[in-house]
C-alpha positions as CSV (number, residue, x, y, z in Angstrom):
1,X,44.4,-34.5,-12.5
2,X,44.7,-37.8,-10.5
3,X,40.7,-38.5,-11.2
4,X,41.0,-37.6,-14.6
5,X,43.8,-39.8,-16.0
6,X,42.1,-42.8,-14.1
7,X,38.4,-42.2,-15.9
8,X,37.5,-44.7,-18.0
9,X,37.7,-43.5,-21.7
10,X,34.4,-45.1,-22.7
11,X,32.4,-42.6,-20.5
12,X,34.8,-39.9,-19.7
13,X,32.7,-37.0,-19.9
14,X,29.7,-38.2,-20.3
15,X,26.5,-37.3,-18.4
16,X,26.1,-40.0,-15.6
17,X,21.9,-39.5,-16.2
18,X,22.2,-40.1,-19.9
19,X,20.9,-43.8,-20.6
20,X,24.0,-44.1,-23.0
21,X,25.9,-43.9,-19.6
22,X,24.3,-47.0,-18.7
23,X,24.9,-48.9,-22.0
24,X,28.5,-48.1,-22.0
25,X,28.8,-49.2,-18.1
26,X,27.6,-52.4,-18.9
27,X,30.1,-53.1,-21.9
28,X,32.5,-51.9,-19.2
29,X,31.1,-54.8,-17.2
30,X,31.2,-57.3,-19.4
31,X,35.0,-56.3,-20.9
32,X,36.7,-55.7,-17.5
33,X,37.6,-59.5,-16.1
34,X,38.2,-58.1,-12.9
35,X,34.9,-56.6,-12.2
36,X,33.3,-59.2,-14.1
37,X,34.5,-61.4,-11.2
38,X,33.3,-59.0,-8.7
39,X,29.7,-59.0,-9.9
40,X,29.0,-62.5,-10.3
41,X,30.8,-63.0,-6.7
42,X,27.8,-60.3,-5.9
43,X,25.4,-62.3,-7.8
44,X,25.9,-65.3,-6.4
45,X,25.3,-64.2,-3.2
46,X,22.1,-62.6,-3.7
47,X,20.8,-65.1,-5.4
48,X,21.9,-67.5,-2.5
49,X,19.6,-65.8,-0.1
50,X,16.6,-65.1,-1.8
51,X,14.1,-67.7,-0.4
52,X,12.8,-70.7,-2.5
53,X,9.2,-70.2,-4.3
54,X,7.9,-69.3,-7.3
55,X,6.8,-66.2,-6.6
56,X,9.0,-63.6,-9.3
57,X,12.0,-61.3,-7.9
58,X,12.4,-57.7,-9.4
59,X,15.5,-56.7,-9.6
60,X,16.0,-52.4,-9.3
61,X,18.6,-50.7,-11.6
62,X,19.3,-53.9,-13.6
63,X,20.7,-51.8,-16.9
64,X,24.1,-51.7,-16.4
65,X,24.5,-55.3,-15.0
66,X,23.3,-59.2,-15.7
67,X,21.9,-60.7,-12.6
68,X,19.0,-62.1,-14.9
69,X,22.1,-64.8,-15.4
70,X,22.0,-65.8,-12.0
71,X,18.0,-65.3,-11.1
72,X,15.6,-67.5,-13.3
73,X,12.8,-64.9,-15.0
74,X,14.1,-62.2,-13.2
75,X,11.9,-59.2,-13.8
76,X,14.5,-56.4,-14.5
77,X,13.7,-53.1,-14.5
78,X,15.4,-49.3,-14.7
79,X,14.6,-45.7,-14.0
80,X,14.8,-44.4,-18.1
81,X,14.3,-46.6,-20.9
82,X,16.8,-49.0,-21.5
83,X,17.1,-51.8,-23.9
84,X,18.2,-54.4,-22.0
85,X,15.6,-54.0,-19.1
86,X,11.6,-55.5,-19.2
87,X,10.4,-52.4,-17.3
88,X,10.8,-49.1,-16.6
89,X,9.6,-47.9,-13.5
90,X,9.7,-45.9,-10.3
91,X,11.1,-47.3,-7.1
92,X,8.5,-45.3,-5.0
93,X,5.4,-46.7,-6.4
94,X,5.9,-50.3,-7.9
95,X,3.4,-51.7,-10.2
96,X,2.8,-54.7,-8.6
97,X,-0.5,-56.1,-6.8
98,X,-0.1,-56.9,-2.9
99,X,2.0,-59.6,-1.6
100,X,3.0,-60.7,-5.4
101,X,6.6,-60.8,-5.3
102,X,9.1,-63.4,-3.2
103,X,11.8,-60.5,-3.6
104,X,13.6,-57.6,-4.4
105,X,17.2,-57.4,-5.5
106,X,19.6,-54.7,-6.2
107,X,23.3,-53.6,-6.6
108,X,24.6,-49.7,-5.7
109,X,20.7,-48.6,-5.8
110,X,19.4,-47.7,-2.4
111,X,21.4,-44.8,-1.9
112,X,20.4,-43.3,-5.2
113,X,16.9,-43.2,-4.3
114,X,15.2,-39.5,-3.0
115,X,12.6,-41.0,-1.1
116,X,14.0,-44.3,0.7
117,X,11.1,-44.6,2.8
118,X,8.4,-44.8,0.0
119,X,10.2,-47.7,-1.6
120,X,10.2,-49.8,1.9
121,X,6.6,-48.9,2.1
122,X,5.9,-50.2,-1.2
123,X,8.2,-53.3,-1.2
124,X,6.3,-54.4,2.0
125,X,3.3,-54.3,0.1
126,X,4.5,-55.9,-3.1
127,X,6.3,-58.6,-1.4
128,X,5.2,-61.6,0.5
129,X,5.5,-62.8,3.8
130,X,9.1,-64.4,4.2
131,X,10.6,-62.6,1.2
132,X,13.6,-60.9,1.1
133,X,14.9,-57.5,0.0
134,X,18.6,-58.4,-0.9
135,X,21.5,-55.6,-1.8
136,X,24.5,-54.7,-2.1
137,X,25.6,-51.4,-1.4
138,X,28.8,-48.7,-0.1
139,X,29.3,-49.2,3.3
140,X,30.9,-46.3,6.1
141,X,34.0,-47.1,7.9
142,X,37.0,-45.0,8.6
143,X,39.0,-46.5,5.8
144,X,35.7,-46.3,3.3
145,X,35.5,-43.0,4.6
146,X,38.8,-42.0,3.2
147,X,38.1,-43.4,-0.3
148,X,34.3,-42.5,-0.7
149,X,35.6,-38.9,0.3
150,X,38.4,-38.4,-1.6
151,X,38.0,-40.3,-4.8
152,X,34.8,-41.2,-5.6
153,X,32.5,-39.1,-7.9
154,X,29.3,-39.4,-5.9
155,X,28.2,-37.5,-2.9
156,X,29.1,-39.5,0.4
157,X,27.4,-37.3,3.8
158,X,27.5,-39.7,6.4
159,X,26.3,-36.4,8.5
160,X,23.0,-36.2,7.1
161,X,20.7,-35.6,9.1
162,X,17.7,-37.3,7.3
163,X,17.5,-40.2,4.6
164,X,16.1,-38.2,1.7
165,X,18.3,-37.0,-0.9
166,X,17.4,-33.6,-2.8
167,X,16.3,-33.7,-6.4
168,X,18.5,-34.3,-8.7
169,X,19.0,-36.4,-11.8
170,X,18.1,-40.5,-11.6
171,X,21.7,-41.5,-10.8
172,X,23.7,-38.0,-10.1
173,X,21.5,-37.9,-6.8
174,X,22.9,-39.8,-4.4
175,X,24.4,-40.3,-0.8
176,X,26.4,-43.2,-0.6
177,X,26.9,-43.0,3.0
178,X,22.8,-43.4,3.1
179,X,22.4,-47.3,3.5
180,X,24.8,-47.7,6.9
181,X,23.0,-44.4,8.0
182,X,19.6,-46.1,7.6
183,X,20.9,-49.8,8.5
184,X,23.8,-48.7,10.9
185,X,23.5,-45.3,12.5
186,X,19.6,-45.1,12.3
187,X,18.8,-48.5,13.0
188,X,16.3,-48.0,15.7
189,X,14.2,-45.6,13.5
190,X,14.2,-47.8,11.0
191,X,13.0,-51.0,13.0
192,X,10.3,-48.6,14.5
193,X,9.2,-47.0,11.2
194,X,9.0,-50.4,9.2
195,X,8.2,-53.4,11.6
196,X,7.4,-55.2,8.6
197,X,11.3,-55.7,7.6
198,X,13.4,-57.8,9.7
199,X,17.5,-56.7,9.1
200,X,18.5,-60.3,9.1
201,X,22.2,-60.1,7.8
202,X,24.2,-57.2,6.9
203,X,27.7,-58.9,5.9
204,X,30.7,-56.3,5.7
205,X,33.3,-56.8,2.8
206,X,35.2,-55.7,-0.1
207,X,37.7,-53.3,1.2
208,X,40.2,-53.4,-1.8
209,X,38.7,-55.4,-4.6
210,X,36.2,-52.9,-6.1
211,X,38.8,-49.9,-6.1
212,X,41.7,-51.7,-7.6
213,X,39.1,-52.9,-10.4
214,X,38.3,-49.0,-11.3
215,X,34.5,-49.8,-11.3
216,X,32.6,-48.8,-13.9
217,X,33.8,-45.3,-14.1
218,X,37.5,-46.1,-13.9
219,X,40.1,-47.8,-15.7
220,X,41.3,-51.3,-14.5
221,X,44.3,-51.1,-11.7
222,X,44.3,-55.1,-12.1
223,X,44.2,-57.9,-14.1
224,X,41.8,-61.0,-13.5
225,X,44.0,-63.4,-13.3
226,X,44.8,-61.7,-9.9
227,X,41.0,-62.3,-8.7
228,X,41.4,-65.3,-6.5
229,X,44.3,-63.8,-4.9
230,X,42.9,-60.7,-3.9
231,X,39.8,-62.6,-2.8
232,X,41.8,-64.8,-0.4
233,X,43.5,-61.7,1.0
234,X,40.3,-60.1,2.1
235,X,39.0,-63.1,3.5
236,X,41.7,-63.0,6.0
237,X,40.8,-59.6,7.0
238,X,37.3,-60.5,7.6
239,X,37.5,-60.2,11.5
240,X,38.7,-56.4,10.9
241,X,35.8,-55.5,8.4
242,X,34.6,-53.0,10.9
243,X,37.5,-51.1,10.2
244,X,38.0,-51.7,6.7
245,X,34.8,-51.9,4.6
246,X,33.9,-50.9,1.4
247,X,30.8,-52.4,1.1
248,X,27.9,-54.5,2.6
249,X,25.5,-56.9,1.7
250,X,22.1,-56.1,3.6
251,X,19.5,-58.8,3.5
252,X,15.8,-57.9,4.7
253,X,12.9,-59.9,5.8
254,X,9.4,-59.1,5.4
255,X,7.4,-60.4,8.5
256,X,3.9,-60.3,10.1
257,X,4.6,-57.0,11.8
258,X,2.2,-58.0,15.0
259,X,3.8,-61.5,14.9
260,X,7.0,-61.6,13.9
261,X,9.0,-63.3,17.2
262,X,9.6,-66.2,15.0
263,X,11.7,-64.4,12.8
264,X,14.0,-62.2,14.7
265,X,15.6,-65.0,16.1
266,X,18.6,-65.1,13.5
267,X,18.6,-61.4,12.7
268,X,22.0,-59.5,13.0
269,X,21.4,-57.1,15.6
């Protein structure tokens, strides 16, 4: 009852695959202050670490959000056809040619994705050396645990065993637990699997600010004129993120895998 009275009317009962969904999630975006505030905080930062060049950045799942504000000539792209995307593609085999792009950029994406390993295969083709693959996405800790659990409308197994996720529709399949199992729990398989990625930063955050705005599936808990505040607060729990996370922002480097001592120093291991 709890989960229903807090759904957002606009897509309340509508099919989280149906491109509609999408539309309606980013007038959601745009009309919620709150989480307005939220993504361009998110944008910012991604946009702050991309590397300088002028090379292009693709951006995954860009329908429901407006990072293309942030990234000049941004290629945005989705899984289904969307109007406000330039491309329509599949994360597993990216048409781009070898070495072409200075970056990939996403928000809640990763952990949608069935085959996470063919997409770091292919984004160490497609982009250059020193580029940057740049998210940000849910993050496990026991308080996260709690609310991804409990609350939250997409499947969270941070007790899977591997990283794929069975076949399901383009956004219903998911395991949110999946990035901190890959960046976190697996990191040594990673590392070993793709020495072509260096995890330079994975920054822990957002504890309270993304529930209390209701996301994109729920209504508002609080108005943006309460932003800063709320901001401030979690910045003073910073040294207890650990504990407290909701989310993380993962940034990866794409190196010479048989030379890449250079770059490691700096990495967040």
């Amino acid at each position: 009852m709890i989960k229903a009275w807090l759904a957002h009317p606009l897509t309340r009962g509508m099919d989280i695959d149906d491109p509609r969904t999408t539309q309606l999630r980013k007038q959601i975006v745009r009309e919620k202050s709150f989480l307005r505030q939220i993504y361009q905080e998110w944008y910012r930062a991604i946009a702050a670490a991309l590397p300088a060049g002028e090379a292009p950045v693709m951006e995954l799942g860009s329908g429901g959000g407006f990072l293309s504000n942030f990234i000049p000539g941004l290629i945005t792209s989705e899984v289904f056809c969307c109007p406000s995307v330039s491309a329509v593609l599949n994360a597993h085999e990216l048409p781009f040619g070898a070495g072409t792009l200075r970056g990939i950029v996403m928000t809640d994406v990763l952990h949608h994705l069935p085959q996470p390993r063919r997409f770091f295969a292919e984004a160490a083709r497609c982009v250059h050396r020193g580029g940057m693959i740049v998210m940000y996405e849910p993050w496990v800790s026991p308080w996260s645990r709690l609310i991804y659990g409990k609350l939250h409308h997409e499947p969270f197994l941070p007790e899977a065993r591997e990283w794929e996720i069975p076949p399901s529709g383009p956004l219903s399949g998911a395991n949110s637990a999946l990035p901190w199992i890959i960046f976190e729990r697996d990191r040594d398989r990673f590392e070993q699997e793709f020495p072509e990625w260096i995890i330079r930063e994975i920054k822990l955050g957002m504890p309270f600010r993304y529930l209390l705005s209701g996301g994109v599936s729920l209504r508002n808990l609080m108005p943006g004129i309460t932003f800063g505040v709320s901001r401030w607060l979690e910045q003073r729990m910073q040294p207890w993120m650990k504990k407290w996370a909701m989310f993380a922002q993962v940034t990866l480097v794409r190196v010479d895998a048989q030379n890449k001592d250079d770059t490691i120093v700096g990495s967040s291991r």
